[in-house]
VEXDREN-2710 file (C-alpha; in Angstrom, 1 decimal):
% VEXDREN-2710
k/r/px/py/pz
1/UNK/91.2/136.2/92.6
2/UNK/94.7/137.9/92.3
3/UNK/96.9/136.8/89.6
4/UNK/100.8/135.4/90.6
5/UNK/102.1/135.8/87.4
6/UNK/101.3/137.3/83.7
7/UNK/102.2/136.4/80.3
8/UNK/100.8/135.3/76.9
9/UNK/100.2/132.0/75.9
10/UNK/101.8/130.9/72.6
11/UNK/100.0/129.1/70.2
12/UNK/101.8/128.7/67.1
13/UNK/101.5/132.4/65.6
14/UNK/98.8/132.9/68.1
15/UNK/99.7/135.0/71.2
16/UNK/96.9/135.3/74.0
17/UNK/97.6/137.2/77.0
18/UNK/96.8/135.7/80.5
19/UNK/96.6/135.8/84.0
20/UNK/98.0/133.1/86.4
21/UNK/95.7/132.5/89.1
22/UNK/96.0/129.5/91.8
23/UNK/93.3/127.1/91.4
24/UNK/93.6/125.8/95.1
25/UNK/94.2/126.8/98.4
26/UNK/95.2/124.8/101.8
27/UNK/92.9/124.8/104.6
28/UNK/94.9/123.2/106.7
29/UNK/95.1/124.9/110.3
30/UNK/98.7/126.4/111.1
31/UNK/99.9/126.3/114.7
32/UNK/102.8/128.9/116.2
33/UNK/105.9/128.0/118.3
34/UNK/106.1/129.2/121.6
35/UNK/108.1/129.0/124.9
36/UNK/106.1/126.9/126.9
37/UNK/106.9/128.3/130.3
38/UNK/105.4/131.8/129.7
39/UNK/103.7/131.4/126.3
40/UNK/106.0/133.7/124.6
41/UNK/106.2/133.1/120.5
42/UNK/109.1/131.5/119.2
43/UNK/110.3/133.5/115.8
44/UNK/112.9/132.6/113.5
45/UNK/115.4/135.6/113.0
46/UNK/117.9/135.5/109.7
47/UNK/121.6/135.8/111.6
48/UNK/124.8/136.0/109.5
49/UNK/127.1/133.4/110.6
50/UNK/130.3/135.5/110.0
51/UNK/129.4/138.6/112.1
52/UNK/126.5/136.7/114.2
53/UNK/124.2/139.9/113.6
54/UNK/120.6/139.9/112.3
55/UNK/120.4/140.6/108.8
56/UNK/117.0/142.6/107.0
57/UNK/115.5/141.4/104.1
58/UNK/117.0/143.6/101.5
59/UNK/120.4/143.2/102.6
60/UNK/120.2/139.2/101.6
61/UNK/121.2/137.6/97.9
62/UNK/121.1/134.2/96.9
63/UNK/124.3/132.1/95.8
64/UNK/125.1/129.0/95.3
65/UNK/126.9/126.4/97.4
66/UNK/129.7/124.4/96.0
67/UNK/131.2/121.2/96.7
68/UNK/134.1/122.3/98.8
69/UNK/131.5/124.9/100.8
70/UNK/132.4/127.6/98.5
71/UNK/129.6/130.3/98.2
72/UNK/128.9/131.5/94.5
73/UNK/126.9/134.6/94.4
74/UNK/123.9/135.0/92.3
75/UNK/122.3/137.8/91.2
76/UNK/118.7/138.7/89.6
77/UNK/120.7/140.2/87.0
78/UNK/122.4/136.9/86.4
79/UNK/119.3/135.5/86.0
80/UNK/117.2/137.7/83.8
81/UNK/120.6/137.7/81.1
82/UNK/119.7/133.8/80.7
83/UNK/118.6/133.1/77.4
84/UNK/115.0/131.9/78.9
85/UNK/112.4/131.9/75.8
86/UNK/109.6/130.8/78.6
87/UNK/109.7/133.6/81.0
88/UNK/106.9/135.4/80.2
89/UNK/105.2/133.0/77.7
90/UNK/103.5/129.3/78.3
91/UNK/104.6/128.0/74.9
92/UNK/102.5/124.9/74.2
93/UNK/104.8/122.5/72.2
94/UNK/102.3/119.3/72.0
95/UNK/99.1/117.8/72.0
96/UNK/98.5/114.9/73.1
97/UNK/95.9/112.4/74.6
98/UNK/95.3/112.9/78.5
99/UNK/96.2/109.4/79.6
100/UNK/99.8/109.6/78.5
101/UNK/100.3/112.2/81.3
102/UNK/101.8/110.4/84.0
103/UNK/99.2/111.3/86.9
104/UNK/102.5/111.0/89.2
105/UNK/103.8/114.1/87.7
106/UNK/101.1/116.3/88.5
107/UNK/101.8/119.4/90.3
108/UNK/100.4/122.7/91.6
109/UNK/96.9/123.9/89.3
110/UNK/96.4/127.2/88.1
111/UNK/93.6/128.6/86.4
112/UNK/94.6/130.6/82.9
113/UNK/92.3/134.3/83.0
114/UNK/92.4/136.1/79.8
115/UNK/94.1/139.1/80.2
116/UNK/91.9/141.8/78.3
117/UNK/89.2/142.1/76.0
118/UNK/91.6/141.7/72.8
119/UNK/92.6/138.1/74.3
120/UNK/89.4/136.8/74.5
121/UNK/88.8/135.3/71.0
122/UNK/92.1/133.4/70.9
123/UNK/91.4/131.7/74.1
124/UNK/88.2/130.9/73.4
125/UNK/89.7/129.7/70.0
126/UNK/92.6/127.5/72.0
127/UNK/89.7/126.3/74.7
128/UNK/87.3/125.0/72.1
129/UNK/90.1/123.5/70.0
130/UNK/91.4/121.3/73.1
131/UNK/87.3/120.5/73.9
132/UNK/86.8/119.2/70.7
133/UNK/89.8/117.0/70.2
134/UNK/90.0/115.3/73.9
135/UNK/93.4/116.2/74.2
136/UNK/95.9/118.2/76.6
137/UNK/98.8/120.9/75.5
138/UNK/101.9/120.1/76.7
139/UNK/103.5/123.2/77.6
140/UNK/107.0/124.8/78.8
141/UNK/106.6/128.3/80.9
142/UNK/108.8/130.0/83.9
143/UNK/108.0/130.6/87.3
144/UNK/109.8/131.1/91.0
145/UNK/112.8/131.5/89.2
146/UNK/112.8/128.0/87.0
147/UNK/111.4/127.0/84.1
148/UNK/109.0/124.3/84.3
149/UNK/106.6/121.9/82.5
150/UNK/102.8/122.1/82.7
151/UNK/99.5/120.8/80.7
152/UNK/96.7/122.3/79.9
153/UNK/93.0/121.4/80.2
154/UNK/89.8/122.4/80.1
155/UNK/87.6/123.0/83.2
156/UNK/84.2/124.1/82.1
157/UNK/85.1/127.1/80.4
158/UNK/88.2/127.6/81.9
159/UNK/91.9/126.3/80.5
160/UNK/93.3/125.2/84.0
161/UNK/97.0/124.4/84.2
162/UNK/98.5/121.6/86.2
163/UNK/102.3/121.8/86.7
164/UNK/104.2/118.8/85.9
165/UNK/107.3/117.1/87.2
166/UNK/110.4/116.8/84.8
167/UNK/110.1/113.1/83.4
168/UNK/113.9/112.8/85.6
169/UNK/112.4/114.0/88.6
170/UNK/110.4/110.5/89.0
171/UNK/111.9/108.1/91.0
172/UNK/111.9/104.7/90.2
173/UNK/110.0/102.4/92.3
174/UNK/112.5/99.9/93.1
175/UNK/112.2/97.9/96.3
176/UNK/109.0/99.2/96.9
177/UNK/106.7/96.3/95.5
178/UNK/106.2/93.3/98.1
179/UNK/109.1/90.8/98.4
180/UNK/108.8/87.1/96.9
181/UNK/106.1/86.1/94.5
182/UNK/102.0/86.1/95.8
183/UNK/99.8/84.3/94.6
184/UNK/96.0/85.8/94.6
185/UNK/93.4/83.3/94.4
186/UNK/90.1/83.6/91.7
187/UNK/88.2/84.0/95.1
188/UNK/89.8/86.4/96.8
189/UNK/90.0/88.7/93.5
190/UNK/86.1/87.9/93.2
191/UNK/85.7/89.5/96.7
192/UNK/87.7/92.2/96.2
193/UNK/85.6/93.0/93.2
194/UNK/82.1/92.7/95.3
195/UNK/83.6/94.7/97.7
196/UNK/84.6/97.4/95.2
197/UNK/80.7/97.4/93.6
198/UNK/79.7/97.7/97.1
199/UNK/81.1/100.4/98.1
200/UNK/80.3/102.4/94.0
201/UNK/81.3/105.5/93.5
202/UNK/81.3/108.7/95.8
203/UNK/80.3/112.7/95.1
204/UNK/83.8/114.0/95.4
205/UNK/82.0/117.4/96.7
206/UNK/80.7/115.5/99.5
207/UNK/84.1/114.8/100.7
208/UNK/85.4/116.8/103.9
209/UNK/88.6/117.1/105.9
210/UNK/87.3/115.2/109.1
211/UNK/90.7/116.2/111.2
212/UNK/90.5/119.6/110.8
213/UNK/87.0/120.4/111.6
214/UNK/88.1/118.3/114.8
215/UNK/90.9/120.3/115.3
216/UNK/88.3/123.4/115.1
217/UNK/86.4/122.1/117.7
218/UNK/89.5/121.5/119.8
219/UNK/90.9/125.1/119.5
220/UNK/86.8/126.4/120.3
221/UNK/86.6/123.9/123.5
222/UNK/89.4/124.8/125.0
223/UNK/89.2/128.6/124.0
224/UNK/85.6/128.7/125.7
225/UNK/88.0/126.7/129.0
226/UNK/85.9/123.6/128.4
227/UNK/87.5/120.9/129.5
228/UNK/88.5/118.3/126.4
229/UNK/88.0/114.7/126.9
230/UNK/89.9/112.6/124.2
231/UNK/88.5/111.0/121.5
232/UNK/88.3/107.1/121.6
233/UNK/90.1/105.7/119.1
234/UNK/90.0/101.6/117.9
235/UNK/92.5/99.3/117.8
236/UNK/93.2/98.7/113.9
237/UNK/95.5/95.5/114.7
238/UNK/97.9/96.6/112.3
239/UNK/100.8/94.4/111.4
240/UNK/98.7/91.0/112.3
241/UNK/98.2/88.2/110.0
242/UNK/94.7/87.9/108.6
243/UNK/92.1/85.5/107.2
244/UNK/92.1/87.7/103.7
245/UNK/89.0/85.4/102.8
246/UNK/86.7/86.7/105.9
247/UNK/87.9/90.2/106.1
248/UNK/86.9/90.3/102.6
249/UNK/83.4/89.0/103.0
250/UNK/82.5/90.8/106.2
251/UNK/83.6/94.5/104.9
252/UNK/81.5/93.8/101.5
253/UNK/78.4/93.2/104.5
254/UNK/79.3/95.8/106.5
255/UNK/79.4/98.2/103.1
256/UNK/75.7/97.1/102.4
257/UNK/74.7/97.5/105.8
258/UNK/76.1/100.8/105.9
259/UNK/74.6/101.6/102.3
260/UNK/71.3/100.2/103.4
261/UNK/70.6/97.5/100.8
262/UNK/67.7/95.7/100.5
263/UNK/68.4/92.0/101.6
264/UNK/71.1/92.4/103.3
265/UNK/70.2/91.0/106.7
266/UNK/68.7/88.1/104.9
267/UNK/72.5/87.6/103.5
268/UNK/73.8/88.2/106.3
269/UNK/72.1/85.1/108.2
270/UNK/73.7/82.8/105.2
271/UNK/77.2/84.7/105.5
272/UNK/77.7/85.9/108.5
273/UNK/77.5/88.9/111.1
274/UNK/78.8/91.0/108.4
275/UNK/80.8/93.3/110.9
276/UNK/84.3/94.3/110.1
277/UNK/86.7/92.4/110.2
278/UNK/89.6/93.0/112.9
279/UNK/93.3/92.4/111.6
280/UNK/93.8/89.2/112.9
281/UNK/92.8/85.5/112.2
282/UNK/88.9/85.2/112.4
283/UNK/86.5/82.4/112.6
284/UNK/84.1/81.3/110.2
285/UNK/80.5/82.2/111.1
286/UNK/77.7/80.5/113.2
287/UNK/75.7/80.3/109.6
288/UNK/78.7/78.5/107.7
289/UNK/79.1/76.5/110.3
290/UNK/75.8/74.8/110.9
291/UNK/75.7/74.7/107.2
292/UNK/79.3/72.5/107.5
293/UNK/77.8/70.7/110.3
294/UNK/74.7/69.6/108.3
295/UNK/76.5/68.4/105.1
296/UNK/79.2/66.5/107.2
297/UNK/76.2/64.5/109.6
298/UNK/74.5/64.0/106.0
299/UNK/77.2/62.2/104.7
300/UNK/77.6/60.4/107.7
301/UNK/74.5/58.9/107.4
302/UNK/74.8/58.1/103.8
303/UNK/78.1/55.9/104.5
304/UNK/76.0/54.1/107.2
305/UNK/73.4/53.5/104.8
306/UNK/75.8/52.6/102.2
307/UNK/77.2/50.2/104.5
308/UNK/73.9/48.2/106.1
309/UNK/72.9/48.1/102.6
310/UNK/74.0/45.5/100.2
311/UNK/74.8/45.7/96.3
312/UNK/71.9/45.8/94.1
313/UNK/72.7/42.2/93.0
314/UNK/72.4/41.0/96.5
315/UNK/69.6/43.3/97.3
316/UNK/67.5/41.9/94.0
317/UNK/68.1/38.2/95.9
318/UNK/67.1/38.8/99.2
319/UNK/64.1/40.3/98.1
320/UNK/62.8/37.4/96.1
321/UNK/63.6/35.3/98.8
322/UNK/61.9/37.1/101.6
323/UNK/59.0/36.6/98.5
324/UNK/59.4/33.6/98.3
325/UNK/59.5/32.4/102.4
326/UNK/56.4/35.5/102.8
327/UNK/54.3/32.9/100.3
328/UNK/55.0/29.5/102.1
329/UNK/53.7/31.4/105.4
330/UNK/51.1/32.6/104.2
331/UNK/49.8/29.0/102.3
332/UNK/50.6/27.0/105.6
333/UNK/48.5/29.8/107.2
334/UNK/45.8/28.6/105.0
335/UNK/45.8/25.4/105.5
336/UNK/46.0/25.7/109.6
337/UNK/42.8/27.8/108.7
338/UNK/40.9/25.1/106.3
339/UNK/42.1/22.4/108.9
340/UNK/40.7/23.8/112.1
341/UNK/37.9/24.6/109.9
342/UNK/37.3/21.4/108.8
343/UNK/37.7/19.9/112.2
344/UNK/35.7/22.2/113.6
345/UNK/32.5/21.0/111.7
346/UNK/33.2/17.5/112.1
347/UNK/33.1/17.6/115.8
348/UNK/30.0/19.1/115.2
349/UNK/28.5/16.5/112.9
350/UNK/29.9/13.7/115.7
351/UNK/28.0/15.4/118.5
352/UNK/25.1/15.8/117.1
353/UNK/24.9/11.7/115.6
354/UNK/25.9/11.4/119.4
355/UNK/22.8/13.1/120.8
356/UNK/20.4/11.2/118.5
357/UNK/21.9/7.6/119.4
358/UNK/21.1/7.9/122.7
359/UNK/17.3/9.8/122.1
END
């Protein structure tokens, strides 16, 4: 990798010579300007304003603009005479834990080569020191004409760089936060948090820039003279109001659907369809509902119950009674039963006597 910029790191009374190298690089796809009646390319050409003619690259300085629009020329000379202890040196003036780096001032990364076999000790030396103590160096160095802040880090067995922002070049976030106070429910927050265990962690490597390889495709297609049909894109609703509650609990189905978990679609009958949710109000599911439907016609029927059926009180006395008027039926069923009985046989008795008489 070519270097952008070499230098020594200091290190107390330690100097070790380095490289700057870039640690990334944009993949992004850059389009030209052109005329679009003859597909000509549009260029930018550097005109002087005073004498309207174009004006090479050596033949233009840098200055500085006033308030009143008077130009204050600046030279490289200027420049180098400044009293700039950090222009060819990273001077590491701190150590200190990683987390009290603001990750909102992180910057370009650069990858620190050492520069020579002579510089290789120290940096192993500064590498192995910032390994074993779980800390970054906080350092001052110069580049692109300014000086700036950066930390340092180790990356395998590399000492990366990430420039940082000026503490002053953070903006406050004022008026950014939501108007009015909001109040988040227990339930919502324990949805959010099922919905965040769904969905776990991710390889990072695994990760791809999903416009750009269709961009790709794009440029091939219509290269080849294919013709390009446009992609169908949904409707994301944005701006609607939404039921927070079932957008929560269908994207925490749809995340186990699309993870493949075991007993999901057995969940799913209890909880729903487990599709995600569109942006706008939605309605409870076919399961919940039956399930609503069932405990409401269950209570139903235990207020009717409750009604029909007296107090235990009253319940103890009509039950003796219906005792007591179940034990007179059944003794004057007896006695019907002994009395036709008994009649019975004595007609019997009074025909026979009869018979004999007249023998």
């Amino acid at each position: 990798m070519r270097s952008i910029w070499n230098g020594a790191i200091s290190f107390g009374l330690v100097s070790i010579p380095i490289k700057l190298v870039n640690a990334t690089e944009n993949h992004s796809i850059h389009f030209r300007q052109i005329h679009l009646a003859d597909g000509g390319r549009i260029r930018y050409r550097k005109v002087c304003e005073l004498d309207e003619e174009e004006v090479g690259t050596g033949d233009i300085g840098k200055a500085y603009e006033d308030a009143d629009g008077t130009m204050i020329p600046i030279t490289d000379e200027d420049l180098a005479q400044l009293p700039l202890p950090t222009a060819k040196t990273i001077e590491i003036v701190a150590f200190v834990p990683a987390d009290q780096i603001d990750p909102l001032q992180m910057d370009a990364a650069y990858y620190l080569s050492a520069n020579g076999v002579p510089a290789a000790k120290p940096y192993t030396l500064l590498r192995e020191a910032l390994k074993r103590s779980n800390k970054v160096a906080v350092a001052k160095y110069a580049l692109r004409g300014r000086e700036r802040l950066g930390m340092l880090r180790v990356v395998d067995d590399v000492i990366a760089m990430h420039g940082l922002l000026w503490p002053d070049e953070i903006r406050a976030p004022e008026g950014v936060a939501p108007d009015g106070d909001v109040t988040v429910r227990d339930a919502e927050l324990d949805l959010a948090d099922a919905l965040m265990d769904t969905l776990g962690e991710v390889d990072m490597d695994s990760l791809h820039d999903d416009y750009r390889e269709a961009v790709e495709e794009l440029i091939a297609a219509k290269a080849s003279g294919e013709n390009v049909r446009p992609a169908e894109t949904e409707d994301a609703g944005g701006g609607k109001v939404i039921d927070l509650i079932a957008a929560l609990e269908n994207s925490v189905q749809a995340a186990r659907k699309s993870r493949g978990e075991q007993g999901a679609d057995e969940q799913d009958a209890d909880e729903g369809d487990g599709e995600m949710a569109d942006v706008h109000p939605i309605k409870k599911t076919s399961g919940k509902s039956s399930a609503q439907t069932t405990k409401k016609s269950s209570a139903a029927t235990k207020k009717s119950a409750s009604k029909s059926t007296p107090k235990s009180t009253g319940a103890k006395k009509s039950t003796s009674t219906t005792k007591r008027a179940t034990a007179k039926k059944t003794t004057k069923t007896a006695a019907k039963k002994q009395t036709s009985s008994s009649g019975g046989t004595g007609a019997k008795k009074t025909a026979s006597s009869r018979k004999r008489t007249s023998a």
